[in-house]
Backbone bond lengths (Angstrom), bond angles and torsions (degrees), N, CA, C in turn:
res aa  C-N    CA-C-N  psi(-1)  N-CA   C-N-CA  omega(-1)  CA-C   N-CA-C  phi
1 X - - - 1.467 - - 1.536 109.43 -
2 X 0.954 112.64 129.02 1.656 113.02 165.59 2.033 104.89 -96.38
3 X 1.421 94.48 175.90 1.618 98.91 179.12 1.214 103.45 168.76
4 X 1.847 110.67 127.47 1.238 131.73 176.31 1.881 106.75 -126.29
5 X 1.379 92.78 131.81 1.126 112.01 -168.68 1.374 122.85 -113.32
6 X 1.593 121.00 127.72 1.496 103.34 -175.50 1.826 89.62 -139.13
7 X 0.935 96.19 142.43 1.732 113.11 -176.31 1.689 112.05 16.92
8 X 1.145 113.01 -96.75 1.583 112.52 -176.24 0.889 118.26 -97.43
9 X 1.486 127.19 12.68 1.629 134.67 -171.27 1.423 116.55 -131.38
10 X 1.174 141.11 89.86 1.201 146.15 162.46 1.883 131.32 -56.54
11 X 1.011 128.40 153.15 1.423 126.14 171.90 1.537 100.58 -161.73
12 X 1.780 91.68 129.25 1.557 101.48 175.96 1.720 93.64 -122.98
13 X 1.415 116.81 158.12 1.360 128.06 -170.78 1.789 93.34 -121.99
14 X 1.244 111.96 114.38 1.881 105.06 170.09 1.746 103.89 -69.30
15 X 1.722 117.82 163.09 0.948 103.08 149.27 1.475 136.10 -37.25
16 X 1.292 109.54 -40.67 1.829 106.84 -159.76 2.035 97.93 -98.50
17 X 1.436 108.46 31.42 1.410 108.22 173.43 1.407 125.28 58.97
18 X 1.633 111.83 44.59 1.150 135.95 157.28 1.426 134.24 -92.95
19 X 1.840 119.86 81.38 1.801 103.17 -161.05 1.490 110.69 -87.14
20 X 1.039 115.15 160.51 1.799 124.68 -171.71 1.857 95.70 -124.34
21 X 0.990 102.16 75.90 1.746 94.81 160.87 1.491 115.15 -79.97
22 X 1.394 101.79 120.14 1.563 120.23 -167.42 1.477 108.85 -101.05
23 X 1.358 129.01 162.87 1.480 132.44 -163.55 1.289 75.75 -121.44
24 X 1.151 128.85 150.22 1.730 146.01 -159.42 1.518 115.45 -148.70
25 X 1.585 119.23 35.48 1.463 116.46 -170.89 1.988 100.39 -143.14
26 X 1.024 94.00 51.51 1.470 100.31 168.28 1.558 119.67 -40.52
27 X 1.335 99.22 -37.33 1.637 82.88 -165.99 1.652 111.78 -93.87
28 X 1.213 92.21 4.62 1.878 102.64 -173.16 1.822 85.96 -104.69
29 X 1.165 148.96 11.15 1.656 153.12 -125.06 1.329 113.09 3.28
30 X 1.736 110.62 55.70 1.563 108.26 -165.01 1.386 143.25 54.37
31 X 1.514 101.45 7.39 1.715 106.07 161.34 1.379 109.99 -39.76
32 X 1.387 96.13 156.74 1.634 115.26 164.11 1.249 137.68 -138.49
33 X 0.999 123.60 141.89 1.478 136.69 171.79 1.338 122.28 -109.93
34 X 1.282 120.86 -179.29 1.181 138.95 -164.42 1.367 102.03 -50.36
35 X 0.942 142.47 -49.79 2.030 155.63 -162.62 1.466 85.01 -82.87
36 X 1.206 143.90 -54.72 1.442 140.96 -171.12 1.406 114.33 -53.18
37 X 1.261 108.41 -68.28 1.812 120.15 158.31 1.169 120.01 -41.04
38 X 1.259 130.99 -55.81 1.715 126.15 168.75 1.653 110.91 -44.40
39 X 1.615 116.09 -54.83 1.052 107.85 -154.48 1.917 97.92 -73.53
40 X 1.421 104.31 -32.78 1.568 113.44 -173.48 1.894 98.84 -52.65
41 X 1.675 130.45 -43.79 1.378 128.16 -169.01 1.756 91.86 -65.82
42 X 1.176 131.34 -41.26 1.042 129.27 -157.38 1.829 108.26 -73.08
43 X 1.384 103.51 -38.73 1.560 98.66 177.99 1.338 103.25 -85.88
44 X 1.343 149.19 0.59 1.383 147.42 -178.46 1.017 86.16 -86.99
45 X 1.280 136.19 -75.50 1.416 142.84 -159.81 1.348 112.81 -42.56
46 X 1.518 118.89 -70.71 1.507 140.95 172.55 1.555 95.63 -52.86
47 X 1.645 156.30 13.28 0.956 133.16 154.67 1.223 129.32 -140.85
48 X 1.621 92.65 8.75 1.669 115.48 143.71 1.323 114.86 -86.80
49 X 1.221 135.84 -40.39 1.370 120.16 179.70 2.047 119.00 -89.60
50 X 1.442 108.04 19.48 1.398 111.15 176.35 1.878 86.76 -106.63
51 X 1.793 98.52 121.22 1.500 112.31 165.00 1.587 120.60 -74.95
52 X 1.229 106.36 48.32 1.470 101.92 -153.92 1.683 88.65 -144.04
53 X 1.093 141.74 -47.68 1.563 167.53 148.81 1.219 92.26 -47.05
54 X 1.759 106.02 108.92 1.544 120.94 168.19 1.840 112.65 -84.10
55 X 1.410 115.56 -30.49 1.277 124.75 -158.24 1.491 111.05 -168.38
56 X 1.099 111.46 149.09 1.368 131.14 177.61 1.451 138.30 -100.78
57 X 1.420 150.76 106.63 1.331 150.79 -167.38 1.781 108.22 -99.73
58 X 1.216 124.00 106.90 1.561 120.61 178.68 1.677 95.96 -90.00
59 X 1.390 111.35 99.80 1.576 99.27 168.46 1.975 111.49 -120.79
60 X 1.374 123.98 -155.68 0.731 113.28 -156.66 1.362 110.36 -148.74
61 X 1.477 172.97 168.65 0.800 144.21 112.17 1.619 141.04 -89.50
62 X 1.229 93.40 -176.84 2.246 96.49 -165.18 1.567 85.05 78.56
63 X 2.008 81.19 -160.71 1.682 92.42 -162.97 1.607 114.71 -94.35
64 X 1.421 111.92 3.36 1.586 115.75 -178.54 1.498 97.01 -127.55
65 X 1.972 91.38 148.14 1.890 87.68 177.03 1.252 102.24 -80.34
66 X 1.546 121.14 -40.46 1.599 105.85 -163.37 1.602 88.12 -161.49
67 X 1.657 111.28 129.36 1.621 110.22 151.59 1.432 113.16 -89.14
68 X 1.251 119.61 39.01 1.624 114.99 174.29 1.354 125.07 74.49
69 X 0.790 111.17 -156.70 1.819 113.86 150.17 1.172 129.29 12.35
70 X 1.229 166.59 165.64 1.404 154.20 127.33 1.527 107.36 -97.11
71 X 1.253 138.51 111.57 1.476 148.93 -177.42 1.721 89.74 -38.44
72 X 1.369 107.49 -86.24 1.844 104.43 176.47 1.478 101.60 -20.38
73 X 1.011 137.36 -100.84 1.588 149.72 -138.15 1.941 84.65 -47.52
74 X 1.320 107.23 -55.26 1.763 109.31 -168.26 1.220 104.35 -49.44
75 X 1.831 127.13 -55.26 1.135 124.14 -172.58 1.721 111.00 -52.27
76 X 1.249 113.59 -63.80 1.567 124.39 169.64 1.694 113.92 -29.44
77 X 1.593 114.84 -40.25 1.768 112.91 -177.42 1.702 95.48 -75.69
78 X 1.243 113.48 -37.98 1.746 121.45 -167.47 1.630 107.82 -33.03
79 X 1.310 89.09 -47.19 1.623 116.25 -168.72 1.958 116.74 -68.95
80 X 1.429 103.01 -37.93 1.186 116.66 -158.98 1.517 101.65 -83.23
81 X 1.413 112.59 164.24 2.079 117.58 -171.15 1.551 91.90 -93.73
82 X 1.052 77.80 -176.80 2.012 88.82 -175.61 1.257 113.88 -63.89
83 X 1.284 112.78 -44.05 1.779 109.01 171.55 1.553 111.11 -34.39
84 X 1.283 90.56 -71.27 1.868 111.81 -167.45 1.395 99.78 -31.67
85 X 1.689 113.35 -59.97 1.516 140.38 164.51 1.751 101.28 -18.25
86 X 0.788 90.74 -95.46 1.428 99.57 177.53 1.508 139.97 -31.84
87 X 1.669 116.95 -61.18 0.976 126.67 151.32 1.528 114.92 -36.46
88 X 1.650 118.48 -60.31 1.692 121.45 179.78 1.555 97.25 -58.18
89 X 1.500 136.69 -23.91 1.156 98.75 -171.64 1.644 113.39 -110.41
90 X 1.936 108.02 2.02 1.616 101.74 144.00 1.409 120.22 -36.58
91 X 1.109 128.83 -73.02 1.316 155.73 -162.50 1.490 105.52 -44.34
92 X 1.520 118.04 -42.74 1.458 105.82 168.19 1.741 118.27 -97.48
93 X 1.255 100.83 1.63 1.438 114.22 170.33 1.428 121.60 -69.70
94 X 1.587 115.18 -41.70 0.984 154.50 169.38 1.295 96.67 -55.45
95 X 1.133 125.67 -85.30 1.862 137.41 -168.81 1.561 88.39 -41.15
96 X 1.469 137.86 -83.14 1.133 137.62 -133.29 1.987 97.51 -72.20
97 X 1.331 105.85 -48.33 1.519 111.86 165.32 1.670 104.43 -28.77
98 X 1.219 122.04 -81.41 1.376 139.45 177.38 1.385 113.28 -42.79
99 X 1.099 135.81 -41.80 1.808 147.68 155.97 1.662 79.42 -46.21
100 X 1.654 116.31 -100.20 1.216 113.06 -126.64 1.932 104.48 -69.20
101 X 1.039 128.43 -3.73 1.439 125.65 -167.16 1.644 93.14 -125.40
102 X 1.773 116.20 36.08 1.624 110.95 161.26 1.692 96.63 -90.39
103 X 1.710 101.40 136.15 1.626 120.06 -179.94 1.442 114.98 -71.40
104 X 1.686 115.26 8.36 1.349 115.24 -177.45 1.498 97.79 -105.68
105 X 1.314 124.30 -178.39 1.264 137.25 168.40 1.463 109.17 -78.92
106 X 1.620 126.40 121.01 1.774 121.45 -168.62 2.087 78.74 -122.15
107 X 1.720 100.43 136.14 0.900 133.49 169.22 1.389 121.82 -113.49
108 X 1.673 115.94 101.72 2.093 101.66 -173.17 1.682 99.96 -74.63
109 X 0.909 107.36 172.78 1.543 120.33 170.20 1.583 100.08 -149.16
110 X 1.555 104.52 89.93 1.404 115.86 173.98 1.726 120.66 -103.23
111 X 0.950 98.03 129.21 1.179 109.30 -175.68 1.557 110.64 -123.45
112 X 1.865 126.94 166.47 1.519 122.57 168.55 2.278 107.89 47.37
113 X 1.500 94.10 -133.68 1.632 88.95 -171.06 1.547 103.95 -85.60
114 X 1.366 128.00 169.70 1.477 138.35 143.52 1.378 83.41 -150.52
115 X 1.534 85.49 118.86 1.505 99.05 175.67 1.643 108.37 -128.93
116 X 1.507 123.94 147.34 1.746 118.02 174.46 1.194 93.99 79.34
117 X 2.184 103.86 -134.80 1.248 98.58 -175.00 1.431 127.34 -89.44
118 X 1.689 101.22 37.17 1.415 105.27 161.38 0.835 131.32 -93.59
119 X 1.738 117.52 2.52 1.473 120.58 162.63 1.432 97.51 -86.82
120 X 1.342 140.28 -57.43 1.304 118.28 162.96 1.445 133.77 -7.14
121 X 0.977 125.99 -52.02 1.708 141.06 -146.52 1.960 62.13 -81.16
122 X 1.412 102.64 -75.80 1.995 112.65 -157.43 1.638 90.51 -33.14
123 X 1.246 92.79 -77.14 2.367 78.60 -173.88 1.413 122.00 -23.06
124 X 1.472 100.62 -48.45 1.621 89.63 -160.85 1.215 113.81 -82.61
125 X 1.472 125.68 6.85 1.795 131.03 162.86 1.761 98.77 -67.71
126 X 0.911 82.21 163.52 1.848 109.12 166.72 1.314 111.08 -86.02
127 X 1.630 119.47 -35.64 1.563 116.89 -171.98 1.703 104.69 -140.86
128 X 1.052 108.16 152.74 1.385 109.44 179.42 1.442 115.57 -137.48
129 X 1.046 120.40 106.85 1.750 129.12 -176.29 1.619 87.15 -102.57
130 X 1.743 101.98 105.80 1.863 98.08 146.15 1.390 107.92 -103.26
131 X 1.352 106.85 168.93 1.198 147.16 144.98 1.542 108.17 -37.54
132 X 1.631 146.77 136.27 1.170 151.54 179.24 1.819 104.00 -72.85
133 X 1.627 103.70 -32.01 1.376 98.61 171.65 1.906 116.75 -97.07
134 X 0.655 100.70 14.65 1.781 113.03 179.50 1.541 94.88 -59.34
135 X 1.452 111.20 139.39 1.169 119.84 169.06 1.893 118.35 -140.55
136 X 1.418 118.95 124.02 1.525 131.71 -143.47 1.908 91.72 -101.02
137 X 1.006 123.48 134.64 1.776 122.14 165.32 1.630 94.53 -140.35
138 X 1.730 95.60 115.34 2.247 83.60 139.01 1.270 103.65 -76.84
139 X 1.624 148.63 119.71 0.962 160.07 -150.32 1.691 111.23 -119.05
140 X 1.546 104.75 -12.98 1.462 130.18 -165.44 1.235 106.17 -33.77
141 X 1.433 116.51 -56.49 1.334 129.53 -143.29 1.611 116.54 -105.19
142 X 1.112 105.78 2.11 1.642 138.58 -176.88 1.972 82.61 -76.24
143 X 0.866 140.92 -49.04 1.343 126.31 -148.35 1.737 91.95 -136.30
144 X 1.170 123.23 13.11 1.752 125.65 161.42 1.216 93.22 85.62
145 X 1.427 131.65 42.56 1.774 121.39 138.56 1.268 120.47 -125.19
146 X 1.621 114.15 -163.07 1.076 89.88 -155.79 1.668 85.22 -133.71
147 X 1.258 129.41 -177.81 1.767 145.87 -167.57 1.789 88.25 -105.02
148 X 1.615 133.85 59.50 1.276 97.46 -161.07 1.761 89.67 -109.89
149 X 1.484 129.46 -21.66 1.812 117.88 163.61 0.887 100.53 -59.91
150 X 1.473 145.51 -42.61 1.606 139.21 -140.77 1.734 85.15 -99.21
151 X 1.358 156.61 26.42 1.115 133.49 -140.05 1.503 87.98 -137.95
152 X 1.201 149.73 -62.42 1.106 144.33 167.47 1.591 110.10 -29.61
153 X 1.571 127.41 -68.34 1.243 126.98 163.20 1.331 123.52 -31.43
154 X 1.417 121.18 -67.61 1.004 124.33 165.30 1.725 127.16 -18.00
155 X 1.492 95.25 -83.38 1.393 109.43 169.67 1.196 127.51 -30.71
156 X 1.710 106.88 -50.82 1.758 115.29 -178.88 1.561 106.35 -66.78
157 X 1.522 123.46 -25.11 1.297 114.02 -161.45 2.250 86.26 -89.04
158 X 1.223 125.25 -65.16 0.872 129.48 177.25 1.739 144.89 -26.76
159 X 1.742 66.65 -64.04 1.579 89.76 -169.25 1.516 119.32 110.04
160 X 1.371 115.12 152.97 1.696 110.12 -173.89 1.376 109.98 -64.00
161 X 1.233 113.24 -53.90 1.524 124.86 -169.41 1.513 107.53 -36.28
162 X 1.489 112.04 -71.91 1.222 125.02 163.68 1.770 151.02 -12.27
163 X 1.714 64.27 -58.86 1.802 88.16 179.12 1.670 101.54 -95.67
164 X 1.173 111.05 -22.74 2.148 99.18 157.70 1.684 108.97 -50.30
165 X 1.465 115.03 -49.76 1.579 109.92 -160.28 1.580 89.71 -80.65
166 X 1.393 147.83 -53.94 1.625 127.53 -165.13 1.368 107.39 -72.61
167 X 1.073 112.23 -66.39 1.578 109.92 171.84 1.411 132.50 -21.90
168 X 1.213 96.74 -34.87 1.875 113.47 177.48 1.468 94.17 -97.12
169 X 1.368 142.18 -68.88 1.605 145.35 -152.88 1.708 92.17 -82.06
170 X 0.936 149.23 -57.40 1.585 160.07 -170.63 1.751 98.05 53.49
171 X 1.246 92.26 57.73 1.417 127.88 169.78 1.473 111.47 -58.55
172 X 1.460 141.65 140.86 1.391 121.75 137.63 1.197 128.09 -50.50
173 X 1.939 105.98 148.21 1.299 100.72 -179.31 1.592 88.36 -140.75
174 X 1.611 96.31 125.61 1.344 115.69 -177.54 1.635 102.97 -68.37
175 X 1.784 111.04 168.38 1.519 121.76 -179.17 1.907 106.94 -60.31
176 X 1.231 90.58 -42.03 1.930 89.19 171.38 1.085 128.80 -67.01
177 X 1.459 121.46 -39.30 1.246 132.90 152.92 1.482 126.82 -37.27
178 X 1.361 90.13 -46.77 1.811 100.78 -167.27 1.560 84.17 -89.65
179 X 1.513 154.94 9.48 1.182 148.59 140.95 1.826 113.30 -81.80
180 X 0.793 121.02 -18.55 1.616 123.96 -172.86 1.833 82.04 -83.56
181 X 1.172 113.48 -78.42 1.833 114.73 -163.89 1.368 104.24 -58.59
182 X 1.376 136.37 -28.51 1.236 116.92 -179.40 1.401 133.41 109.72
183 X 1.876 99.86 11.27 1.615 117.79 -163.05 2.036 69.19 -96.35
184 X 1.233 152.10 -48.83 0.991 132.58 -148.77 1.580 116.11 -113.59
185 X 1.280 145.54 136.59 1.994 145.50 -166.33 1.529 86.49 -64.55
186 X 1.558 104.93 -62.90 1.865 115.28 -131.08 1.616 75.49 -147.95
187 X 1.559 102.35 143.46 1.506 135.13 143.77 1.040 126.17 -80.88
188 X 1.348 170.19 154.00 1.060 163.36 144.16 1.221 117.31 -139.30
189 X 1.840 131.52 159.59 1.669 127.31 -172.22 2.065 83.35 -69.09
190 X 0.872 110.82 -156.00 1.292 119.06 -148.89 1.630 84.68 -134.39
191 X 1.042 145.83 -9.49 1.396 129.49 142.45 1.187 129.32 -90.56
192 X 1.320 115.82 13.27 1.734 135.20 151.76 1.120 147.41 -70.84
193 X 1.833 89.18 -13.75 1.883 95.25 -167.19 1.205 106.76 -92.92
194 X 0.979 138.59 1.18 1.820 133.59 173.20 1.456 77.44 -83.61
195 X 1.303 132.29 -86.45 1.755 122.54 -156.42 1.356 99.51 -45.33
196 X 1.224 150.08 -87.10 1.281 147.13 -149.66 1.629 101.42 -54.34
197 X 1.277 119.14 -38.19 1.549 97.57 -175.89 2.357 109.48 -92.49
198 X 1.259 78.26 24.30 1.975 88.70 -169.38 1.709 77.21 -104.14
199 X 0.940 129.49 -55.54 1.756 135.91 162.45 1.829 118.71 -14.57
200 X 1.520 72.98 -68.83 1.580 95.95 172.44 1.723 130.87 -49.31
201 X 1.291 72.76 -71.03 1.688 76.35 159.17 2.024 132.94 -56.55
202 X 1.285 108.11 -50.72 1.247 124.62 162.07 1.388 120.68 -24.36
203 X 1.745 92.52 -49.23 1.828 117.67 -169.72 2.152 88.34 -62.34
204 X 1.827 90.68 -65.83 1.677 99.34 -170.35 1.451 112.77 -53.39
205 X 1.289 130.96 -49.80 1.327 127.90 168.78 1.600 126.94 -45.44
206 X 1.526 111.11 -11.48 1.470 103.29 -172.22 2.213 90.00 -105.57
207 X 1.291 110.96 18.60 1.799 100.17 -168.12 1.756 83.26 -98.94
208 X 1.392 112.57 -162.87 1.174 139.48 145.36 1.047 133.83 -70.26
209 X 1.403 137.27 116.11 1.339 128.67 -139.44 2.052 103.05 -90.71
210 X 1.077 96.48 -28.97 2.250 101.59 -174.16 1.786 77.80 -96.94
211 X 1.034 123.61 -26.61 1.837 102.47 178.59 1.764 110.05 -69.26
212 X 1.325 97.94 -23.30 2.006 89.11 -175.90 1.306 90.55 -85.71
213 X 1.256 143.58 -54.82 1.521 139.58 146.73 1.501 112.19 10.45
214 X 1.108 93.55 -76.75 1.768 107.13 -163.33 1.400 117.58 -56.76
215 X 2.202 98.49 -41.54 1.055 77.30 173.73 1.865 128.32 -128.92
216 X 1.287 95.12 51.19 1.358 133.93 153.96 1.588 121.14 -69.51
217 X 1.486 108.96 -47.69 1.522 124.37 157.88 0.945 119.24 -69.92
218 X 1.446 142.34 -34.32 1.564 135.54 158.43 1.420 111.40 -59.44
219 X 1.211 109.62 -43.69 1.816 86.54 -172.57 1.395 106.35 -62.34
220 X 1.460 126.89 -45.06 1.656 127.43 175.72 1.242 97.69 -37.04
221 X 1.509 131.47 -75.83 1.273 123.42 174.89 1.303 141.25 -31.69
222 X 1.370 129.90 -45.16 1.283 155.89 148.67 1.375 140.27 -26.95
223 X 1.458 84.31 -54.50 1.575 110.23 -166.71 1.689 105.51 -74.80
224 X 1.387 97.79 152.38 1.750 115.70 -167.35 1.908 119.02 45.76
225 X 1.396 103.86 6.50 1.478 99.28 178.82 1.624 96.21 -105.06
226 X 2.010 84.90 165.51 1.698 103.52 -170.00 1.638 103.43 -70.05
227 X 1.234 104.79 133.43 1.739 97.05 146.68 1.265 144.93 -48.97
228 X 1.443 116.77 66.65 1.919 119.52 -153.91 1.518 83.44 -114.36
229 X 1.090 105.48 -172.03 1.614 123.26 -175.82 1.802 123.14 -86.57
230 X 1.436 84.51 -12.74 1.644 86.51 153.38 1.785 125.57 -67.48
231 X 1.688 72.34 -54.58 1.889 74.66 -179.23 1.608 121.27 -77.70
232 X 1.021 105.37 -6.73 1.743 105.25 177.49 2.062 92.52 -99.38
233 X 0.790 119.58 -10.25 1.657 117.43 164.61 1.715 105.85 -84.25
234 X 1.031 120.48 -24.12 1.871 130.76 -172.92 1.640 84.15 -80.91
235 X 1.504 106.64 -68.42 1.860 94.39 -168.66 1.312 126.32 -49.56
236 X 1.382 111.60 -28.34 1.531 117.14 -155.26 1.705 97.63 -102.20
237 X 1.836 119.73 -11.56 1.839 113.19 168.45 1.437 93.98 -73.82
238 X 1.359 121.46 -36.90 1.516 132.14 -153.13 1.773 104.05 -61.36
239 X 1.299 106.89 -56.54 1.619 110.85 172.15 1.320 121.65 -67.14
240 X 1.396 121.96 -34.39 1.229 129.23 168.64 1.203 114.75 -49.64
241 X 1.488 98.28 -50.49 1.703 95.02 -172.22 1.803 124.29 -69.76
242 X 1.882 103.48 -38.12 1.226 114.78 166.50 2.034 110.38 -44.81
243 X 0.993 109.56 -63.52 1.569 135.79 173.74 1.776 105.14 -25.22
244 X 1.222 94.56 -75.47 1.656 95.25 162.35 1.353 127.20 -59.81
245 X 1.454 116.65 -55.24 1.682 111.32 176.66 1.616 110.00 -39.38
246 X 1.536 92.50 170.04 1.118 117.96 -178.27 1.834 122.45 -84.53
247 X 1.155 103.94 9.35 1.720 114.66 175.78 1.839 100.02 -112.40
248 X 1.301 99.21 -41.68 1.565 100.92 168.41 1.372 99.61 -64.57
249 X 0.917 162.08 -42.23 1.377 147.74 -113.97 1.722 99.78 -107.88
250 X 1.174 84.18 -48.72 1.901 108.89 -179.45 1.223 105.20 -68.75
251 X 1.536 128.23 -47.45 1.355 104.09 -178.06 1.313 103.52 -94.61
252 X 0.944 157.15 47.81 1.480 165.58 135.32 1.712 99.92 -100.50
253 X 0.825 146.37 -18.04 1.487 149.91 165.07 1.677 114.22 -88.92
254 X 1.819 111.82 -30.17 1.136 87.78 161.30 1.473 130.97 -112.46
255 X 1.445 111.39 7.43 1.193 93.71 147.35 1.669 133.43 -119.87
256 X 1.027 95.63 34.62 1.810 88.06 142.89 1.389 110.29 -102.91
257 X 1.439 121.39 -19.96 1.621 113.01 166.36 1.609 132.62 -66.72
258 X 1.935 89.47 -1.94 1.527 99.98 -173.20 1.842 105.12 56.46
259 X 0.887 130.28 71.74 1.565 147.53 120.76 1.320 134.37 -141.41
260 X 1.592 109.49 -155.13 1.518 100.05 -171.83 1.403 109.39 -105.95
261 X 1.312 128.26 137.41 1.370 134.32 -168.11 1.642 89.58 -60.01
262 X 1.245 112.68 165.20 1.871 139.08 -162.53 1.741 91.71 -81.57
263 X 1.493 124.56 -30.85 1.250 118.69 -174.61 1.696 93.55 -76.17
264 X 0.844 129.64 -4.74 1.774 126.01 -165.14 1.722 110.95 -71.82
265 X 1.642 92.90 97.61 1.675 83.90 174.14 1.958 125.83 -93.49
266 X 1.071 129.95 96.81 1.420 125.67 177.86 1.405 113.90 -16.45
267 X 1.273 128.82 163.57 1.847 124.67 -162.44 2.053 102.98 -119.36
C-alpha cells in the first residue's frame, strides 16, 4: 500500500489500483469545512487523472462518515456578505461536481451519520455500501438553510417527489430507507462492508477500465432526454466506436479466445 496524507484527508492506493480517500476528523464526526473541501478536490482530481487507479472507495473514519457541516466553518459563513457566501459555496460546488463527474468507478462506504452534505458526497458515488445502522438527514433546514449544492445530486439519485418530502421534513432516514429511495446500492450489518465492498471492486476490476469510463459518460449524456434520433444515433457512434478501439478489441478477442482480457487484475 502506499499513502499520502494531508490534514483531514487521506489516500491509500492498493496494489491492484484501488484508492480509499478517507475523511480523517473523527472527533469533529468528520464535518467539513472549507480546508476539508479543498483538500477532498485535490485527491479526486489526483486519482482521476493517475492511469494506474482502477476505482475509488470514499470512506470515513470513527463511527460516523460525516455530520455535514462543521459548526466552526458555519459560524465563520454566518458572518461573511454574499460574495464571501458565494465564492465559499463555489468551492463545495466544485468538490461535489468533481466527486460526481470522476471517470472511475466511486464507491461510498457509509457507515453511523451522513448528515447535510453528507448525503451529497453518497449521490455523487456510483455505489453506495451502508452500514445496516447508517442513518441519512437533509438536515438543512433544521437551522434555516437550505440542501441547495447537494440538490441537483440529490434529486438525480432520488427523485423529485422524494426530495420535496426530506428536504422540507429533514426527517431521519434509516439504512433501508436510504435503500428503498436510492441514496444507498447494498445494506449490510456493519461488519460486512469491507467484504461486500472487496466484492465490489473484484466485480469492477475484472471490466474494462476506459469501457466503465465510456460508459459512465453516456449515461450523463443520456439521462432524462427523449428517445429521438439523435440519441439513438449517440448510442449506436458510442458502440461503434468502443467495437473498433483497442479495449473493445481485446475483450472481444478474449473472450472468444476463452481468457482474461490483459486489463484482468487477480484479487
Amino acid at each position: 500500500m502506499t499513502d499520502s496524507t494531508a490534514n483531514t484527508v487521506s489516500t491509500t492506493i492498493s496494489a491492484n489500483g484501488i484508492a480509499t480517500v478517507t475523511l480523517n476528523r473523527p472527533e469533529k464526526n468528520n464535518a467539513f469545512d472549507d480546508s476539508m473541501i479543498a483538500q477532498l478536490i485535490g485527491h479526486f482530481q489526483a486519482i482521476d487523472n493517475d492511469p494506474n487507479i482502477r476505482a475509488m472507495i470514499l470512506a470515513a473514519s470513527g463511527k460516523n462518515f460525516s455530520a455535514g457541516g462543521d459548526l466552526a466553518w458555519m459560524k465563520r459563513m454566518a458572518s461573511y456578505s454574499y460574495e464571501q457566501n458565494l465564492q465559499d459555496a463555489h468551492g463545495l460546488a466544485q468538490m461535489l461536481k468533481t466527486l460526481n463527474f470522476m471517470s472511475k468507478p466511486t464507491i461510498a462506504r457509509i457507515q453511523g451519520a451522513a448528515y447535510g452534505g453528507a448525503v451529497g458526497l453518497a449521490c455523487c458515488c456510483d455505489i453506495v455500501v451502508a452500514s445496516s445502522d447508517a442513518k441519512f438527514c437533509l438536515s438543512e433546514v433544521k437551522i434555516g438553510l437550505i440542501p441547495a449544492t447537494i440538490a441537483p445530486y440529490v434529486i438525480a439519485a432520488i427523485g423529485e417527489r422524494a426530495s420535496r418530502r426530506y428536504c422540507l421534513s429533514a426527517e431521519l432516514i434509516d439504512a433501508q430507507k436510504a435503500l428503498q429511495l436510492g441514496i444507498a446500492s447494498e445494506v449490510v450489518a456493519s461488519n460486512e462492508l469491507d467484504n461486500c465492498i472487496a466484492n465490489i471492486c473484484k466485480q469492477l476490476l475484472s471490466n474494462g477500465p476506459s469501457a466503465m469510463s465510456a460508459a459512465k459518460q453516456l449515461i450523463f449524456e443520456l439521462a432524462h432526454q427523449p428517445i429521438d434520433a439523435a440519441i439513438i444515433e449517440t448510442s449506436c457512434q458510442a458502440i461503434a466506436q468502443r467495437r473498433a478501439g483497442p479495449e473493445g478489441q481485446e475483450g472481444l478477442s478474449a473472450f472468444l479466445e476463452k481468457r482474461k482480457p490483459q486489463w484482468y487484475k487477480d484479487q
